[in-house]
Backbone as a ProteinNet text record, in pm:
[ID]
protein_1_A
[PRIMARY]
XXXXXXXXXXXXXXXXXXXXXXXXXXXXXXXXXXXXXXXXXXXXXXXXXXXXXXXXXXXXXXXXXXXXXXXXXXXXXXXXXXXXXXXXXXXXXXXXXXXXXXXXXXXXXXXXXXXXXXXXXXXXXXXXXXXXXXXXXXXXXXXXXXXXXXXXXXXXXXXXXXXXXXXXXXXXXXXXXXXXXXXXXXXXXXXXXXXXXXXXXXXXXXX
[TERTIARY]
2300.3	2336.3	2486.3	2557.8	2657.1	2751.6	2683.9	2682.2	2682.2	2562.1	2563.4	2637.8	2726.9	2773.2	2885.4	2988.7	3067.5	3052.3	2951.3	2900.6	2900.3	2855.4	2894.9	2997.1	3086.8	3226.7	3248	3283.7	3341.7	3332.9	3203.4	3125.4	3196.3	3181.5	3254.6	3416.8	3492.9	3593.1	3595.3	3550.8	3570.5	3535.6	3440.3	3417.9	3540.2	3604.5	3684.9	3799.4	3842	3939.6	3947.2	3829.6	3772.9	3901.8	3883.1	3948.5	4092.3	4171.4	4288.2	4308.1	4221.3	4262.3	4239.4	4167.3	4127.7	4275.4	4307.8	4426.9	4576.9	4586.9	4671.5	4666.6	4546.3	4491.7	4521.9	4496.1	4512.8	4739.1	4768.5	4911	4983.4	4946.4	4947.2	4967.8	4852.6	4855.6	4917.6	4962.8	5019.1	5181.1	5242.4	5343.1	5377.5	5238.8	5254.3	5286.6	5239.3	5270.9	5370.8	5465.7	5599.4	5661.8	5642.7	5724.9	5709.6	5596.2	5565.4	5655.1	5679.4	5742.2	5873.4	5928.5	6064.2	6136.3	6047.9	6115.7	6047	5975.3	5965.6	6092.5	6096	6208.5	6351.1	6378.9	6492.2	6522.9	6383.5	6405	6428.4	6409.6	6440.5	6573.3	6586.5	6743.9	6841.4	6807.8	6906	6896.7	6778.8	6762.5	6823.4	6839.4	6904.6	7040.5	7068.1	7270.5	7284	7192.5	7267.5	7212.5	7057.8	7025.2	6903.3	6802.3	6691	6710	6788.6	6828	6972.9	7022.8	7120.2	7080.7	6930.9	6888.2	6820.1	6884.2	6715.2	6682.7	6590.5	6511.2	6544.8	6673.4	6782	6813.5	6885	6940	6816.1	6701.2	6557.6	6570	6542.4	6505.8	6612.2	6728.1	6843.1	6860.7	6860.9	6836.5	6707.3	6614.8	6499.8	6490.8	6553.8	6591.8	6439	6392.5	6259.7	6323.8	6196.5	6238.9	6174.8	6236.4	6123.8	5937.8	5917.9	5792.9	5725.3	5803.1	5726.8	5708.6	5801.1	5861.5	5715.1	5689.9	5565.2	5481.4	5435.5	5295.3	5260.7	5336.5	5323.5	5299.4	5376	5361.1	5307	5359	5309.4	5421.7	5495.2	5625.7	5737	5853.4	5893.5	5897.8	5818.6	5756.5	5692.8	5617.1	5467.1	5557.3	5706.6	5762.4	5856.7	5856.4	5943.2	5825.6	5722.3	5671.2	5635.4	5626.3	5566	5726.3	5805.2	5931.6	5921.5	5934.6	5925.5	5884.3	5746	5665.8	5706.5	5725.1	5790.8	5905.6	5974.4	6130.8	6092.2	5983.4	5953.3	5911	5778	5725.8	5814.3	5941.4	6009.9	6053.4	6103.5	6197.6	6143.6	5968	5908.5	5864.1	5865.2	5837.1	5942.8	6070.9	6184.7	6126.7	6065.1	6075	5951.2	5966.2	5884.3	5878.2	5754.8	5729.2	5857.4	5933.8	6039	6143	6155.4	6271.3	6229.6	6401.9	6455.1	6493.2	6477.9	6534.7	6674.5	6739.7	6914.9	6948.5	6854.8	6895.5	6876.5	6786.5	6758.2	6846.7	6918.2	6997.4	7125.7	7183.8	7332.2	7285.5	7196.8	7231.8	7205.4	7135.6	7135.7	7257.6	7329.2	7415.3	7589.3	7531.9	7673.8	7733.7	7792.1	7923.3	7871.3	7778.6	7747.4	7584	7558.7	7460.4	7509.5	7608	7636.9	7662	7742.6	7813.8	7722.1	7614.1	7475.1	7395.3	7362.3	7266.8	7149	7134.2	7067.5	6951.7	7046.4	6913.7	6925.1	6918.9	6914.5	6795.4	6824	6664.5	6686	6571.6	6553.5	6533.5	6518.2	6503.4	6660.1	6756	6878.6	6924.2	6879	6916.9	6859.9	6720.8	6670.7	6629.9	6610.1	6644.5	6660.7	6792.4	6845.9	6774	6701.5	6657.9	6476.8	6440.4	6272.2	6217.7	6264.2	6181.9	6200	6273.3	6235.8	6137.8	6080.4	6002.7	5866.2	5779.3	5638.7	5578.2	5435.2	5361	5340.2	5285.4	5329.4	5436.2	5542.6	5647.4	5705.4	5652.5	5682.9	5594.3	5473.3	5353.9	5374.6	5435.7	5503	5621.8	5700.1	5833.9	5778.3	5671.6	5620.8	5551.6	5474.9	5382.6	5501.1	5600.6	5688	5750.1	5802.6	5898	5753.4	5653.1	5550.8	5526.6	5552.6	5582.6	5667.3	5780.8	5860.2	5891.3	5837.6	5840.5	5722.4	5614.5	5542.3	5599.5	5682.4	5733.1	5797.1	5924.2	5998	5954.4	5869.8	5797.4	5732.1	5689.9	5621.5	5765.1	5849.1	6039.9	6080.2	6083.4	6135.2	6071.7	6123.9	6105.4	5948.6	5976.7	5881.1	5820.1	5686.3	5669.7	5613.1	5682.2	5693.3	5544	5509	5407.7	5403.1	5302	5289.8	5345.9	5322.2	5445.1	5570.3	5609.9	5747.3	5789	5749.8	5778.3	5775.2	5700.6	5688.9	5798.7	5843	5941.7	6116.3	6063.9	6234.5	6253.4	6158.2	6148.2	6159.3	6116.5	6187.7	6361.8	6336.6	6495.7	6610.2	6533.6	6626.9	6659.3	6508	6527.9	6652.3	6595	6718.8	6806	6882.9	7003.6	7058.5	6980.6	6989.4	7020.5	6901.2	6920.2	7070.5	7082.9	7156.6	7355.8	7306	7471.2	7495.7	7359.9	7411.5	7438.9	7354.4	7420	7557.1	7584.6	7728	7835.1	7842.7	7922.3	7960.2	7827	7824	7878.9	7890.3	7956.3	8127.5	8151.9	8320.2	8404.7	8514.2	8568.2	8685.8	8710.7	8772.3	8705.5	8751	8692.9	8697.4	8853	8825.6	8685.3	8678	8588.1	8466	8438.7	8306.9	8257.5	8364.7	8317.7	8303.3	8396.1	8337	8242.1	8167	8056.8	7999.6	7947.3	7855.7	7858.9	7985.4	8014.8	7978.9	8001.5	7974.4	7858.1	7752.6	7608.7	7547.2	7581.2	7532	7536.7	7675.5	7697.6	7613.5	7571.8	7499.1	7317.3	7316.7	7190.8	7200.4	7274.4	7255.6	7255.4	7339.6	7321.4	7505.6
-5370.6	-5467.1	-5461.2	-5428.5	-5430.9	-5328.7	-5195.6	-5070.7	-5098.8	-5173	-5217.9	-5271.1	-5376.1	-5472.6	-5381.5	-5270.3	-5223	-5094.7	-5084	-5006.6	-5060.6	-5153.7	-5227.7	-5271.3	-5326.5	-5366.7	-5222.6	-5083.6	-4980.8	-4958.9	-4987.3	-4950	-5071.1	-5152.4	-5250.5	-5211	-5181.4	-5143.4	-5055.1	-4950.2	-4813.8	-4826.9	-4936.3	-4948.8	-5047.2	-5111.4	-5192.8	-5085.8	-5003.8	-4881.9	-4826.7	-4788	-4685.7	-4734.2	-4846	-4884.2	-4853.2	-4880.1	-4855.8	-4689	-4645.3	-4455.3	-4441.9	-4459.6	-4449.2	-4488.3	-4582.8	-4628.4	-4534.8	-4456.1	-4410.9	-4257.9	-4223.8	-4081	-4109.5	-4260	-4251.9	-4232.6	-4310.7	-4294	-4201.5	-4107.3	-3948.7	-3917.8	-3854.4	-3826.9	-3853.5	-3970.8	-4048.7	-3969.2	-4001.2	-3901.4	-3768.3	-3688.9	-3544.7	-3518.3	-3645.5	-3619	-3616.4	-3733	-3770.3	-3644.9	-3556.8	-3487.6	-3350.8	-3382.1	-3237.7	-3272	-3378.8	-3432.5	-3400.9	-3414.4	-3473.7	-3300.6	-3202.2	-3091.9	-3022.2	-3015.8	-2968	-3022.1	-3114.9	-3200.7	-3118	-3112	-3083.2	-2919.6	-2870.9	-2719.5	-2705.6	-2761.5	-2734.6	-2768.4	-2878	-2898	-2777.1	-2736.8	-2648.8	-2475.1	-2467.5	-2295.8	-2315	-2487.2	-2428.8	-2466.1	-2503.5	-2534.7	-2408.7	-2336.3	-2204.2	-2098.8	-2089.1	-1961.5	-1962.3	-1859.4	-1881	-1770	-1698.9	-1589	-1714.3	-1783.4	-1859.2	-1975	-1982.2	-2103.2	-2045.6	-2070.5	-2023.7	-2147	-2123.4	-2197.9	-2321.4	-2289	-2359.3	-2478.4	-2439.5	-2544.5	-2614.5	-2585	-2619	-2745.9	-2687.4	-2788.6	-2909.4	-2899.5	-2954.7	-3072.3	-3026.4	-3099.7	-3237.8	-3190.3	-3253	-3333.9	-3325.4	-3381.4	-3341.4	-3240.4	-3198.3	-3129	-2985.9	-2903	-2774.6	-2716.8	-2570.6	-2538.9	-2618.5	-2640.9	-2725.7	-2823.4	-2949.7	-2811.2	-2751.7	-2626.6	-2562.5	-2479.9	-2388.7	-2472.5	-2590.3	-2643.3	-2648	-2724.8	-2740.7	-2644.2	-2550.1	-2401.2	-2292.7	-2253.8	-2109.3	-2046.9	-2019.3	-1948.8	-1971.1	-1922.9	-1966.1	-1923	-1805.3	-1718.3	-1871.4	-1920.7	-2016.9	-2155.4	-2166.7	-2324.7	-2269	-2173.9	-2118	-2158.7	-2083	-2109.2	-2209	-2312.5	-2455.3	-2525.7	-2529.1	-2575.6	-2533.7	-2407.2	-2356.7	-2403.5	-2460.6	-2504.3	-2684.5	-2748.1	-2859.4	-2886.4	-2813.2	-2818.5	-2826.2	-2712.6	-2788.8	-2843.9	-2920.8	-3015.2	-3144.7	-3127	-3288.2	-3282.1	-3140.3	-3126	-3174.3	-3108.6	-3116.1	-3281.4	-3336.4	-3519.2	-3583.5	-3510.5	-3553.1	-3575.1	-3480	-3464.1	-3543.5	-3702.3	-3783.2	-3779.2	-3815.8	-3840.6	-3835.3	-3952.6	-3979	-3867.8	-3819.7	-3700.5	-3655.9	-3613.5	-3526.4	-3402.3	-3282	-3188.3	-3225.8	-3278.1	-3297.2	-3360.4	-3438.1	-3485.1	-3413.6	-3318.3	-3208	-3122.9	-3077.4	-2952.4	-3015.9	-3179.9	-3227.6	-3224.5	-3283.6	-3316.2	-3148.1	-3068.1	-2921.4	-2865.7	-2877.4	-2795.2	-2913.5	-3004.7	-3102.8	-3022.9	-3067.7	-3023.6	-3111.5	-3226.5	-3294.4	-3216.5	-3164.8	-3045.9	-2931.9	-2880.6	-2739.2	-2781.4	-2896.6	-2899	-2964.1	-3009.9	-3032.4	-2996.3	-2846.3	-2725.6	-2802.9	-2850.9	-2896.3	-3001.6	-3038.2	-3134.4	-3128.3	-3018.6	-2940.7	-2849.1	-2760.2	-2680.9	-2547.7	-2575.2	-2461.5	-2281.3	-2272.5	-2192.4	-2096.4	-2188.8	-2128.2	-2123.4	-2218.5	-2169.8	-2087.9	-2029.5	-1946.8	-1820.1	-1805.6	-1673.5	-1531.8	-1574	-1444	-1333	-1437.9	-1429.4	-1401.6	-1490.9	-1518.9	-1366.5	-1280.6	-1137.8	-1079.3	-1090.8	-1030.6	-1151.8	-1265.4	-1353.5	-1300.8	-1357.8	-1316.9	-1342.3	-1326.5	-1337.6	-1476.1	-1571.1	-1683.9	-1800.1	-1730.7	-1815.5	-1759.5	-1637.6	-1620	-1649.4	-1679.4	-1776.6	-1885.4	-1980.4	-2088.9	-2069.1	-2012.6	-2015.6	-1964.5	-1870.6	-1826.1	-1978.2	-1989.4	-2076	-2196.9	-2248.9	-2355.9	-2307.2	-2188.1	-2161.8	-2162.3	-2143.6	-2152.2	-2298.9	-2398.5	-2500.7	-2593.7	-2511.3	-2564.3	-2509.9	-2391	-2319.2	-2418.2	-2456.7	-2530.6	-2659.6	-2741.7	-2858.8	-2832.9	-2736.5	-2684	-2660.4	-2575.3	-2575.3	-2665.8	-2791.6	-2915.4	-2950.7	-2925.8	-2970.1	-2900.4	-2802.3	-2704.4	-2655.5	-2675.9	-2584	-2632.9	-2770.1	-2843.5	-2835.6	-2752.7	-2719.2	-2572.2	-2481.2	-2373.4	-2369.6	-2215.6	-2123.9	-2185.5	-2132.7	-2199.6	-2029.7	-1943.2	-1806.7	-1863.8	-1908.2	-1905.1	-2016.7	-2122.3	-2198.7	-2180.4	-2094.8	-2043	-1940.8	-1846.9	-1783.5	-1846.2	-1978.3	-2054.2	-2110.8	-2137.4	-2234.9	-2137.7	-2040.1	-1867.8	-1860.9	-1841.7	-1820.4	-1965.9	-2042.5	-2211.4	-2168.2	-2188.4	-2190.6	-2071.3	-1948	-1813.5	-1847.1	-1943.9	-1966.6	-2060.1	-2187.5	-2259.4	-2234.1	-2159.1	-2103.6	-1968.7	-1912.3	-1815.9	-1896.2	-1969.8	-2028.5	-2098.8	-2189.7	-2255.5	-2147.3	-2030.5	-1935.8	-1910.7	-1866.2	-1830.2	-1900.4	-2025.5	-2125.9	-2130	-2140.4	-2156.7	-2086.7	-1901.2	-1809.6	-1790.3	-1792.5	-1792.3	-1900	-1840.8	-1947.2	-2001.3	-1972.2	-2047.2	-2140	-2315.2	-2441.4	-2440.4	-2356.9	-2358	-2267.5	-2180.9	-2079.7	-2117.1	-2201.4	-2259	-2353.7	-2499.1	-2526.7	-2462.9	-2386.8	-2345.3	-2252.9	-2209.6	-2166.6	-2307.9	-2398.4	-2472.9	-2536.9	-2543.7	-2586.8	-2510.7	-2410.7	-2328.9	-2279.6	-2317.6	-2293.5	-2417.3	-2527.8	-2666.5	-2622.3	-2610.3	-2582.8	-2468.7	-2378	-2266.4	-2292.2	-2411.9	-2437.7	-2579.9	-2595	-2694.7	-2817.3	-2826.9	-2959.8	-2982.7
-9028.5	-8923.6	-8891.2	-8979.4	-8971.1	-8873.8	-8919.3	-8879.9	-8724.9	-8693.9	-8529	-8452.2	-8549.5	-8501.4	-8423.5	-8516.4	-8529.3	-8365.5	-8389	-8242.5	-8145.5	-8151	-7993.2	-7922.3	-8070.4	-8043.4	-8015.7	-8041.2	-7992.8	-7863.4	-7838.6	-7751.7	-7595.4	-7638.7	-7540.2	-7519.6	-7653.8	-7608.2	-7559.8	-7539.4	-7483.4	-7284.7	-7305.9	-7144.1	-7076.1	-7187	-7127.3	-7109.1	-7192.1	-7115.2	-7045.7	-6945.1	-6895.2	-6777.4	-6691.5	-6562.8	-6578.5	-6674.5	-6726.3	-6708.6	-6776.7	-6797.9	-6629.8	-6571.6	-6438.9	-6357.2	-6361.4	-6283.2	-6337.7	-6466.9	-6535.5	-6412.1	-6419.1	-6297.4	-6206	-6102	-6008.6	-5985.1	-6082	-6045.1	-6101.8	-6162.2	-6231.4	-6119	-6018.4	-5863.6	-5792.6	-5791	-5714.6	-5722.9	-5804.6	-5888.7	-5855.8	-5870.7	-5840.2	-5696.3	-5604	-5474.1	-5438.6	-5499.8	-5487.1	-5485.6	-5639.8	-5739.6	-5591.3	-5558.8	-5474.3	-5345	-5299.9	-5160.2	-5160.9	-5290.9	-5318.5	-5335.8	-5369.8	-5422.9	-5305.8	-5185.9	-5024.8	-4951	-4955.9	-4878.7	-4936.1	-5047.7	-5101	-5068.2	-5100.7	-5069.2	-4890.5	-4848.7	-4666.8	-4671.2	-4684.1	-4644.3	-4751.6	-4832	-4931.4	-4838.2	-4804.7	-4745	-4609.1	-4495.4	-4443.9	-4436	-4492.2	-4558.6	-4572.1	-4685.3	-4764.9	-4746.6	-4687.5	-4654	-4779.7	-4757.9	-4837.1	-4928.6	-4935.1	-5069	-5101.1	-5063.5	-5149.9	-5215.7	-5234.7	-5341.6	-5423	-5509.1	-5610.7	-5719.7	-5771.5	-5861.5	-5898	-6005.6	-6045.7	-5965.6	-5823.1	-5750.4	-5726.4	-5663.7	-5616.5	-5702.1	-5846.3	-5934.7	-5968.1	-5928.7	-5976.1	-5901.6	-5753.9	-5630.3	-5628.3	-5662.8	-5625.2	-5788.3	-5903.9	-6017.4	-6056.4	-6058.2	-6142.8	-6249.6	-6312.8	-6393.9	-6343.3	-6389.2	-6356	-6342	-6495.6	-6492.5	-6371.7	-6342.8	-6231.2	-6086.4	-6067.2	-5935.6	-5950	-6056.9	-6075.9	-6060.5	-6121.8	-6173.7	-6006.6	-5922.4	-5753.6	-5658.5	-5708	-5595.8	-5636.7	-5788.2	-5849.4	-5810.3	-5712.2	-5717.3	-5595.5	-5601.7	-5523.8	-5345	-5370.3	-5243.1	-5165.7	-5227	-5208	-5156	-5181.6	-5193.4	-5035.5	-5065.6	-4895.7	-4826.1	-4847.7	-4694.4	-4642.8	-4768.8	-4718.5	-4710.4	-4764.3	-4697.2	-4559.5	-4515.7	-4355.8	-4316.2	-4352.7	-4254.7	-4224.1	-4336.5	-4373.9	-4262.9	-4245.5	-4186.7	-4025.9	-4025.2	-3891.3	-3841.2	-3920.8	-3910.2	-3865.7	-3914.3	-3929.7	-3774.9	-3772.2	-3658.2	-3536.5	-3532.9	-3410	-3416.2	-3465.6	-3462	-3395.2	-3384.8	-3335.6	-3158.6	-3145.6	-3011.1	-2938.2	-2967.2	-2875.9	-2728	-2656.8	-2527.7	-2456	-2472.9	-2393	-2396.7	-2478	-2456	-2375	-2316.3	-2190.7	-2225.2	-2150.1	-2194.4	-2167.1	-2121.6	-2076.3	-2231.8	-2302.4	-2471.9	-2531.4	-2532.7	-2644.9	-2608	-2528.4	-2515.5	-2553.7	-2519	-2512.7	-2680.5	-2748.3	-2887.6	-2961.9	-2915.3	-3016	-2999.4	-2878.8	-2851.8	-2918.7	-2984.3	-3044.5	-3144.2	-3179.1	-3275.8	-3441.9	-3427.3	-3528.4	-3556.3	-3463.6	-3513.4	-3582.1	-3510.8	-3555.1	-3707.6	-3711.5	-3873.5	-4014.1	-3921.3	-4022.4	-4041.2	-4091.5	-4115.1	-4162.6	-4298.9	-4337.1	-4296.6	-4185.1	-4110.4	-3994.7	-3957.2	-3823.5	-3780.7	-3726	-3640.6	-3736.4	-3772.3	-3899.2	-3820.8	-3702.2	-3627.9	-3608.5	-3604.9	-3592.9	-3766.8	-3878.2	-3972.6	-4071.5	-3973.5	-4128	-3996.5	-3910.6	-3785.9	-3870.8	-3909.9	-3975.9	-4094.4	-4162.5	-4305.4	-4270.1	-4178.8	-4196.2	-4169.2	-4115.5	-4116.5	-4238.8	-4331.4	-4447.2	-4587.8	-4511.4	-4558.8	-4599.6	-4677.5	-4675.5	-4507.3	-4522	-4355.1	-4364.1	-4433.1	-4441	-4429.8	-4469.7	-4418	-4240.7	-4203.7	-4095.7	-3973.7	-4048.9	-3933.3	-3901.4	-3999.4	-3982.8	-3865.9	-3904.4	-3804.4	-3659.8	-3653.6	-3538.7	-3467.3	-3533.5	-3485.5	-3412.7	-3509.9	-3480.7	-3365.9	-3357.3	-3203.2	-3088.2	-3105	-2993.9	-2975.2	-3050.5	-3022.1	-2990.4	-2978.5	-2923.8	-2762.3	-2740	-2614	-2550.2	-2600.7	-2515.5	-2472.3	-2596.5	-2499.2	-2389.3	-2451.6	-2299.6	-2206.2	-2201.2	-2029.1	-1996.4	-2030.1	-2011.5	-1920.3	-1977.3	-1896.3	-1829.9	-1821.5	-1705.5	-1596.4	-1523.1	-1363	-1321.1	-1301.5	-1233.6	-1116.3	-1088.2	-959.9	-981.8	-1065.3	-1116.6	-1135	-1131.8	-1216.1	-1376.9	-1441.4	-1530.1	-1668.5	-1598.8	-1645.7	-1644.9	-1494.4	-1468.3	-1586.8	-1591.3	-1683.8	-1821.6	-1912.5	-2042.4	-2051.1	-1907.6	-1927.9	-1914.9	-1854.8	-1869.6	-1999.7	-2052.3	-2186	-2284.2	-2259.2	-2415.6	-2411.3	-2272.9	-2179.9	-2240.9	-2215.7	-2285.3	-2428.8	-2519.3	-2664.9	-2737.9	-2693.5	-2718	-2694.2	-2580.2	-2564.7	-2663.6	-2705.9	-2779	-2928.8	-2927.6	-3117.5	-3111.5	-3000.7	-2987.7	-3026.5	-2947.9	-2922	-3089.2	-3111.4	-3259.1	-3357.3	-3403	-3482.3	-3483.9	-3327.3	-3329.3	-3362	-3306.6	-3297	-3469.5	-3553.8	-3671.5	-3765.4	-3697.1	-3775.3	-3747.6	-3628.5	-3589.1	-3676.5	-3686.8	-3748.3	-3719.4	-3556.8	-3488	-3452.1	-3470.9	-3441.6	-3294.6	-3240.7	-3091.3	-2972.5	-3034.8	-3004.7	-3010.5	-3125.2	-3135.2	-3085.8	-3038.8	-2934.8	-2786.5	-2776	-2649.7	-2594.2	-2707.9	-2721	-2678.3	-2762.7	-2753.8	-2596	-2544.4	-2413.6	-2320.6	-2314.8	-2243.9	-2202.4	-2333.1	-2316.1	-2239.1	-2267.8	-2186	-2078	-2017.7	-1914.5	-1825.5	-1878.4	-1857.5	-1850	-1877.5	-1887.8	-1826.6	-1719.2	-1640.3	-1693.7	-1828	-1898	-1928.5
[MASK]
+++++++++++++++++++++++++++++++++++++++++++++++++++++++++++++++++++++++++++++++++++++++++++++++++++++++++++++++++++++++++++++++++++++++++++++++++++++++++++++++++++++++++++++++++++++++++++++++++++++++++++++++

C-alpha cells in the first residue's frame, strides 16, 4: 500500500511539472530568436561599415555579445549568416520606402552627407556592390532580387506617362547614379570633392 501511495504522489508530481518544463521550451525559443535577431542585425550593420571580408567571426560575435558557439548553432557558418544578413539589410532598407515617399526624398536623403557618413545604416547596395560578386549564389540572389526591387518602386516614380520600358529604364538609370555617386563620394578623401559629387548628382537627376 505503501508502495502505491508513493506512486501516485510521483506520479502527480511529475504532471504537475510538465507545464513548467513546457513554458522553460517555450522561452528557450523564445531566446534563440532574440539570440538569432540580435547577431543578423549586428552582422548587417558591421559588413556594411567595414565590408564583408572585414568582419569576421570574432567581431560578429563580440558585437551581438554572443559566443561563437551561439554564431554556429544559428547559421552553421558564416557563408550562411552573410546571406541572410544580405538579405536582412535589405529587408529593413526596403520598409523605409512607404507609400508616401517621393522620389525628390529618396534621392535628397540618399544623396545627404548624413548618409554618406552612416554606412552602417545605410543602402546596403552601395555598401556591399563591391564585394557581393565574389559572395556565394545566395547572398547574391538576395542583393539581385533587392535591386529589382527597388527598380520597381522607381519606375512606379518616374517618367509618368512613359512606356512601361521607358520607365524600368529611368529607374536602372536613377538607382546606378545613386549607388554610383554614394560609393564615390565615400572613397575620395577630399570632404570637398565629395560633396560635390553628391551635389552634383541631385542636381543631375533633377532633384
Amino acid at each position: 500500500m505503501t508502495i502505491v501511495i508513493i506512486n501516485v504522489k510521483a506520479l502527480l508530481f511529475s504532471r504537475a511539472k510538465i507545464p513548467q518544463r513546457f513554458s522553460s521550451m517555450r522561452i528557450s525559443k523564445e531566446k534563440a530568436a532574440e539570440n538569432r535577431d540580435r547577431i543578423l542585425k549586428s552582422a548587417s550593420r558591421l559588413m556594411r561599415e567595414r565590408g564583408i571580408s572585414g568582419v569576421g567571426v570574432d567581431a560578429l560575435t563580440e558585437a551581438a555579445g554572443m559566443t561563437h558557439g551561439s554564431l554556429y548553432s544559428q547559421f552553421g557558418s558564416k557563408e550562411r549568416l552573410v546571406e541572410e544578413a544580405v538579405a536582412d539589410a535589405i529587408a529593413s532598407k526596403v520598409q523605409e520606402l512607404r507609400e508616401g515617399t517621393t522620389l525628390g526624398d529618396y534621392v535628397s536623403q540618399y544623396l545627404s552627407a548624413e548618409h554618406r557618413d552612416d554606412p552602417g545604416r545605410g543602402c546596403p547596395f552601395a555598401a556591399l556592390c563591391c564585394e557581393i560578386r565574389y559572395q556565394s549564389n545566395g547572398a547574391r540572389e538576395h542583393f539581385t532580387a533587392g535591386v529589382k526591387g527597388v527598380v520597381a518602386w522607381l519606375s512606379s516614380r518616374v517618367g509618368k506617362g512613359s512606356k512601361q520600358k521607358r520607365r524600368e529604364d529611368q529607374a536602372l538609370a536613377t538607382l546606378s547614379s545613386l549607388v554610383g555617386a554614394l560609393v564615390l563620394a565615400r572613397a575620395v578623401n577630399d570632404p570637398k570633392l565629395s560633396d560635390d559629387i553628391l551635389r552634383a548628382t541631385r542636381i543631375g537627376l533633377g532633384h
